[in-house]
RODO-2510 file (C-alpha; in nm, 4 decimals, decimal comma):
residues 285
     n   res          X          Y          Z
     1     x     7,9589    -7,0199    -0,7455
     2     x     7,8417    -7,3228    -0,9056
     3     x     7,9781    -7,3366    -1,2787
     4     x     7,6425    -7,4991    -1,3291
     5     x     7,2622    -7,3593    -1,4147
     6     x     7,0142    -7,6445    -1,4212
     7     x     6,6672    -7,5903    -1,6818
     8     x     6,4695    -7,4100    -1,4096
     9     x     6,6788    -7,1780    -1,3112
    10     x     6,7730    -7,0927    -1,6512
    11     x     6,3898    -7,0365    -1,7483
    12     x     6,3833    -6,8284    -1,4567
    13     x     6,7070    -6,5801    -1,6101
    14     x     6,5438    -6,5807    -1,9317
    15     x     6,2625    -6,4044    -1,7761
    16     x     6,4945    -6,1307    -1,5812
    17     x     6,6062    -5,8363    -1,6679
    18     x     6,9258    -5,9066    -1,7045
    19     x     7,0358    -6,0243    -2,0770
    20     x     7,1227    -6,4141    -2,1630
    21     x     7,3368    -6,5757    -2,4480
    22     x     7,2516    -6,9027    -2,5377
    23     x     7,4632    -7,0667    -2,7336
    24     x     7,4577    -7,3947    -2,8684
    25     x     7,7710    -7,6108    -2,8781
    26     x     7,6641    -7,9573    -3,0625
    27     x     7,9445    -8,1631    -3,1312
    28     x     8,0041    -8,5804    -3,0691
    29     x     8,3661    -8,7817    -3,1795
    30     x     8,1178    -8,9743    -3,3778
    31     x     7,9443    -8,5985    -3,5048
    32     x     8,1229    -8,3473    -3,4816
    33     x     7,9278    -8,0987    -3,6921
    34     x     7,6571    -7,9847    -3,4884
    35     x     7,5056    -7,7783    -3,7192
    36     x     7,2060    -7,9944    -3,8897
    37     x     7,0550    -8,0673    -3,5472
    38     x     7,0801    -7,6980    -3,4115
    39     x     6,9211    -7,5984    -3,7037
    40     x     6,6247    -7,8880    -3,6563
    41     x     6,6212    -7,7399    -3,3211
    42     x     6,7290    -7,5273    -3,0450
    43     x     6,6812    -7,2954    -2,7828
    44     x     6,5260    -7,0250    -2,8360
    45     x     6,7376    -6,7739    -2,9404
    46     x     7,0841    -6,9671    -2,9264
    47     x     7,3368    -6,9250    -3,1937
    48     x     7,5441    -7,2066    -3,2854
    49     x     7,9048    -7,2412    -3,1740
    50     x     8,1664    -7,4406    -3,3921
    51     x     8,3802    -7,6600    -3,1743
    52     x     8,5941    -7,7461    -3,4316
    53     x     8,6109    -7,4069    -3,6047
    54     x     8,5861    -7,1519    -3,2933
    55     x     8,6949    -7,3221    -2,9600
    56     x     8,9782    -7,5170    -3,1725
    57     x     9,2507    -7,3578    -3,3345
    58     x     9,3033    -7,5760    -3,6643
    59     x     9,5691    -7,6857    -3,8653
    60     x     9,7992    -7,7609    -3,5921
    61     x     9,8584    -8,1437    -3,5058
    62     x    10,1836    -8,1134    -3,2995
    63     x     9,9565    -7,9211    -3,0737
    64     x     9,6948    -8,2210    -3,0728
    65     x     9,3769    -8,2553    -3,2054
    66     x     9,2051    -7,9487    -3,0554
    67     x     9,4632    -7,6895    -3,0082
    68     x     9,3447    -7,3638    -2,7970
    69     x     9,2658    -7,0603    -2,9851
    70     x     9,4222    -6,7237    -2,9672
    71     x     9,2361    -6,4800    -2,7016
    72     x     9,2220    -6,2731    -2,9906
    73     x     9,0039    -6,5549    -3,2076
    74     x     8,7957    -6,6605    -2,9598
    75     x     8,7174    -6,2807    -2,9160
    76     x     8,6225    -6,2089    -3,2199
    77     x     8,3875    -6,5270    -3,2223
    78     x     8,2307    -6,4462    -2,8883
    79     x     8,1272    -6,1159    -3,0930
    80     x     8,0119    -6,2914    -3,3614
    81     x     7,7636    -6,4874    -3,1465
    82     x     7,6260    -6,1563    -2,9818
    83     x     7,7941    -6,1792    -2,6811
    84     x     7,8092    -5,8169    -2,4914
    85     x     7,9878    -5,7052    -2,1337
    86     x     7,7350    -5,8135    -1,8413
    87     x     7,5961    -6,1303    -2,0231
    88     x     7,4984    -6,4508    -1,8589
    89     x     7,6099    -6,6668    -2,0855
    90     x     7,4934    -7,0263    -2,1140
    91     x     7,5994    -7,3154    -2,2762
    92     x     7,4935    -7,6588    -2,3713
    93     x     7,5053    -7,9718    -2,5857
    94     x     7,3561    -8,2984    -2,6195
    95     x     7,6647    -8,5295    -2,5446
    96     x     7,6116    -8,4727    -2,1501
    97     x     7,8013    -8,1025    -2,1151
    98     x     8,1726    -8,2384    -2,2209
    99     x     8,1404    -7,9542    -2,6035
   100     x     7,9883    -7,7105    -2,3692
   101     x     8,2526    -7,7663    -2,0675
   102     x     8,5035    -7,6336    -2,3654
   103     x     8,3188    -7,3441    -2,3949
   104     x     8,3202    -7,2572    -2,0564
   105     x     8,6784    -7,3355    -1,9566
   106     x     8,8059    -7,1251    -2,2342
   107     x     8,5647    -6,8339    -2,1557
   108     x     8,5254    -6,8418    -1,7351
   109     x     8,8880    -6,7036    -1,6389
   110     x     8,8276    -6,4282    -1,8676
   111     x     8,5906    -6,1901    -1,7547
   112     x     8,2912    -6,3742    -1,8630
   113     x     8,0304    -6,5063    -1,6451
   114     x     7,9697    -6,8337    -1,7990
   115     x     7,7406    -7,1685    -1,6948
   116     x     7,6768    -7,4780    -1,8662
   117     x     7,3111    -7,6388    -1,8871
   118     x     7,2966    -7,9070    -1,6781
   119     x     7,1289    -8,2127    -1,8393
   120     x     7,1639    -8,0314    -2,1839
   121     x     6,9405    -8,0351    -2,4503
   122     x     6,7530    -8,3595    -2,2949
   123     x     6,7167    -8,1580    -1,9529
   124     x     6,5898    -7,8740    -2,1241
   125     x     6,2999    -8,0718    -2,2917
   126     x     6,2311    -8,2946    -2,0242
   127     x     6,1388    -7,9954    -1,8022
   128     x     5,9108    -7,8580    -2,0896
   129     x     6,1779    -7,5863    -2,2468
   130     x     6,0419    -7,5446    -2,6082
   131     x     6,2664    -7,5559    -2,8980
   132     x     6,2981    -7,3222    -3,2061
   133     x     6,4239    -7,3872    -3,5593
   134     x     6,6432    -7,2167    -3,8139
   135     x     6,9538    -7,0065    -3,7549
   136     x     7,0064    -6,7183    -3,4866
   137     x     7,2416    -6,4619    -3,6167
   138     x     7,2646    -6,1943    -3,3431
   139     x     7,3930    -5,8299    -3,3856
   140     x     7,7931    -5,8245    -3,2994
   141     x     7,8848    -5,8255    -2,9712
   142     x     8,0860    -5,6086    -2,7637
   143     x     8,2176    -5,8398    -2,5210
   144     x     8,6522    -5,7494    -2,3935
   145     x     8,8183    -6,0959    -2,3055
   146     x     9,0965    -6,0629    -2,0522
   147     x     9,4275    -6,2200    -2,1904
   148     x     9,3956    -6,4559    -1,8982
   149     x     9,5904    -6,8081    -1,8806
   150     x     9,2307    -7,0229    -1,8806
   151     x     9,4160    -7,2797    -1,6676
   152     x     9,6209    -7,4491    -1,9330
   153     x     9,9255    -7,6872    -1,8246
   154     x    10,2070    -7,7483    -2,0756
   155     x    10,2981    -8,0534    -2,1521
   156     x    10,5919    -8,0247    -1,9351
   157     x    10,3398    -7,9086    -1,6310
   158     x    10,1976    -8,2933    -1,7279
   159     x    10,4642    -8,4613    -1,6809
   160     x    10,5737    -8,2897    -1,3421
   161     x    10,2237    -8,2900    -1,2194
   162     x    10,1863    -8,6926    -1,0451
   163     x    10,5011    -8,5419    -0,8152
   164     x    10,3561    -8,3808    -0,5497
   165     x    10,0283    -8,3054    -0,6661
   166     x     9,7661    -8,5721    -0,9208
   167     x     9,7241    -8,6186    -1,2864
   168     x     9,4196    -8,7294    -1,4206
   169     x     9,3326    -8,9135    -1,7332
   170     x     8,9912    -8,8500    -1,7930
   171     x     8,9296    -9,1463    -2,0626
   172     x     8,8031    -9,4704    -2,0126
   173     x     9,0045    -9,7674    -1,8793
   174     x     9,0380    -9,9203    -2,1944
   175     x     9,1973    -9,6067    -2,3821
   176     x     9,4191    -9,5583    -2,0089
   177     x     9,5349    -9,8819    -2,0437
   178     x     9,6400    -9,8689    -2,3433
   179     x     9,4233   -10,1500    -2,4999
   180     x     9,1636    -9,9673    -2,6858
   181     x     9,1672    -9,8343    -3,1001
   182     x     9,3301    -9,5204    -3,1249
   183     x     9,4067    -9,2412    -3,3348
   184     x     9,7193    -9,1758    -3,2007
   185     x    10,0587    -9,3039    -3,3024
   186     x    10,0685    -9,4911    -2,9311
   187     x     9,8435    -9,6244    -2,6574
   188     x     9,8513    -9,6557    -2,2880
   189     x     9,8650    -9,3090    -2,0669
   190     x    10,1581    -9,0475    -1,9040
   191     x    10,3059    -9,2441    -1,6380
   192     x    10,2060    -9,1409    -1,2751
   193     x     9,8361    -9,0545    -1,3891
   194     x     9,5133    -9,2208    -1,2202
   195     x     9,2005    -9,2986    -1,4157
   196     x     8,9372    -9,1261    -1,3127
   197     x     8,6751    -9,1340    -1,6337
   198     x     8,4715    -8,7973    -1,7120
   199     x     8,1783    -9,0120    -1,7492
   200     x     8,2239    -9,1223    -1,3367
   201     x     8,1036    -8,7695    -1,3228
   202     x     7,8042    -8,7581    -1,4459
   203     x     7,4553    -8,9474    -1,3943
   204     x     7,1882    -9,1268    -1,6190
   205     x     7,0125    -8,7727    -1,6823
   206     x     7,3395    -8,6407    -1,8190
   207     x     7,3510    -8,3998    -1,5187
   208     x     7,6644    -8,3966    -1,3147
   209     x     7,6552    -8,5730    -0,9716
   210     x     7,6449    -8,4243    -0,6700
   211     x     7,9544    -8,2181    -0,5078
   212     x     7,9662    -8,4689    -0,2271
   213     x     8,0386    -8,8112    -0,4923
   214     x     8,2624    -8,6073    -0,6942
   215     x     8,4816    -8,5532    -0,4064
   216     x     8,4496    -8,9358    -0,2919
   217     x     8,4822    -9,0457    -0,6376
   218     x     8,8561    -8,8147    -0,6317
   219     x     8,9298    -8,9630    -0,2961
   220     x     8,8811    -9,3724    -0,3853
   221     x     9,1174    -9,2804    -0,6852
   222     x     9,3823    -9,1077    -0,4676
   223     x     9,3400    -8,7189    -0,4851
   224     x     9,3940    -8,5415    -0,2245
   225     x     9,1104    -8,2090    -0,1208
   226     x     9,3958    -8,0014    -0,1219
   227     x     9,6062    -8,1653    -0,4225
   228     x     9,7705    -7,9912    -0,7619
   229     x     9,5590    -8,1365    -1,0252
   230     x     9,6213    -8,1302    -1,3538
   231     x     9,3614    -8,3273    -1,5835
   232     x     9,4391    -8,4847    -1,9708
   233     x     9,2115    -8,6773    -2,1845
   234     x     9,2613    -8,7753    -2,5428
   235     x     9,2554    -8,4204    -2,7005
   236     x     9,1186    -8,1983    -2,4006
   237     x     8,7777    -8,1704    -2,4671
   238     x     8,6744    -8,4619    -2,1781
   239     x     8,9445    -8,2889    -1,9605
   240     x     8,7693    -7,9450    -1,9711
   241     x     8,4501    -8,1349    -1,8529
   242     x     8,6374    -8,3050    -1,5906
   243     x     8,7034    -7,9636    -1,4527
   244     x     8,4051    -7,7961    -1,4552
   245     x     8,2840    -8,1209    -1,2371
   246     x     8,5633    -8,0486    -0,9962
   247     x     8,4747    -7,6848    -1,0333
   248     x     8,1285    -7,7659    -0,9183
   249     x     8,2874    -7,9823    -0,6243
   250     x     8,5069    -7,6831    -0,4908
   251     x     8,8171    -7,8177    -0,6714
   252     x     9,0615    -7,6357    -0,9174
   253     x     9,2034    -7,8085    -1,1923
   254     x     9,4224    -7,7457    -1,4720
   255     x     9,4096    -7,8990    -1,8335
   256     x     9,6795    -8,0036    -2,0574
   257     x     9,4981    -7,8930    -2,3418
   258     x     9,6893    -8,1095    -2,6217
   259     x     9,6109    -8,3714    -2,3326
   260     x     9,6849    -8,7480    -2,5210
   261     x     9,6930    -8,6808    -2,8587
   262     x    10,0228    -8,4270    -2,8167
   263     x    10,1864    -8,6622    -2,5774
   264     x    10,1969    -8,9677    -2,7998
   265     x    10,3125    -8,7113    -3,0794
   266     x    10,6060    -8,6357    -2,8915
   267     x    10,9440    -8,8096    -2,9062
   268     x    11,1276    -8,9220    -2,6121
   269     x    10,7931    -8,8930    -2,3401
   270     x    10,7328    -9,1970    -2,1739
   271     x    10,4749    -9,4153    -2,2003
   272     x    10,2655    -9,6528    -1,9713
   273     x    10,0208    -9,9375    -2,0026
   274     x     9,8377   -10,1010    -1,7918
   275     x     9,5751   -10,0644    -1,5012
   276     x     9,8409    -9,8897    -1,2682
   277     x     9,9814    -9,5424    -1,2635
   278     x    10,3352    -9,6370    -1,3625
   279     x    10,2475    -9,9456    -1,5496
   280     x    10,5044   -10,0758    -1,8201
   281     x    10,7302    -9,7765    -1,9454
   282     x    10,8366    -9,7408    -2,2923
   283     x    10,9110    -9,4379    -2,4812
   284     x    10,7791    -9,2892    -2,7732
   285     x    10,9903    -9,3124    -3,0475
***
């Protein structure tokens, strides 16, 4: 099943019998609080999530940047936005699906049947969806997560995972290379991992491409159909979306969730620069 629901098909559950969550999962590097624009306009009926607040465990930087919550939070906050056992619930954004990919790779290995909106926001308008205004606060959910492993690597699984199987860094060349601004004490990427940029992923509508050019686009870079991949970015929010496009291509992936922004926190891992895999090696110190 496709981890994806494009604008008709979503205006076509909204009209079934069956009950849908919307929620709304705004967030940009250069914006990350969503919460002005959700309230300009949204949905109907979606309640806002907080990226940085509900998907994000805070105030733990040797973790990275956007360390996983506890099943036990992110319970608790699918209640809070109304979420109840047998929902369809849908996400979306308007930064092309990579907040809302969070959302779903946190929620889909738990018992929740989750999509993302493909083409977002924009998609949603551009087929005629309407928009509301204000803020949805839905009765408390019921909803029971499992205390499932979402398909989270360690950092350990990272540095294992170019042996026998494929690491991906899903940033752009310039951050992979190590020759980009950066927030993090180092540049360049974990040695052994091929670029393959989130952004190859998806198309000038903000949709994702097609199974088939996923798959090619894995092949050119050098993984395998039947490969072990693990996927980082620079604090695993690209990586998540990065795996719900393999998802949609028929390929598993797991996510080191503290992805770059651990790594280059940790002593003694090595680092490479550089347009190739192995590149230049140092350490960080």
């Amino acid at each position: 099943m496709t981890p994806v629901i494009d604008p008709a098909a979503l205006a076509d559950a909204l009209a079934g019998p069956r009950p849908v969550r919307l929620l709304d999962v705004r967030w940009r590097l250069d914006l990350p609080e969503g919460r002005p624009a959700y309230l300009a306009g949204h949905l109907p009926g979606a309640v806002y999530v907080d990226l940085e607040q509900e998907l994000t465990d805070p105030g733990h930087p040797e973790e990275g940047r956007h360390p996983l919550p506890a099943v036990d939070r992110l319970q608790a906050a699918a209640r809070r936005w109304g979420v109840r056992a047998g929902d369809l619930v849908v996400g979306y954004d308007d930064n092309d699906g990579v907040a809302a990919a969070r959302l779903w790779w946190l929620l889909h290995r738990r018992g929740v049947d989750v999509r993302v909106l493909d083409g977002g926001l924009r998609g949603w308008i551009a087929t005629g969806g309407l928009l509301d205004g204000g803020d949805v606060r839905p009765p408390l959910g019921d909803v029971v997560l499992t205390d499932a492993d979402p398909g989270a690597s360690s950092i350990d699984d990272a540095a294992r995972a170019a042996v026998g199987g494929s690491l991906i860094d899903a940033r752009s060349p310039q951050h992979y290379r190590g020759i980009a601004p950066t927030a993090d004490p180092v540049a360049g990427h974990i040695p052994g991992a091929v670029n393959v940029p989130t952004l190859s992923h998806i198309d000038a509508d903000g949709r994702l491409r097609e199974p088939e050019h996923i798959r090619r686009t894995l092949a050119q870079a050098g993984v395998g159909a039947s490969d072990s991949v693990v996927v980082y970015c620079g604090s695993g929010l690209a990586a998540a979306h990065t795996a719900l496009a393999l998802a949609h291509a028929g390929v598993d992936a797991r996510v080191f969730p503290g992805s770059w922004s651990k790594w280059s926190r940790a002593r003694g891992r090595p680092v490479a620069v550089g347009p190739s895999p192995w590149g230049e090696v140092t350490a960080v110190r």
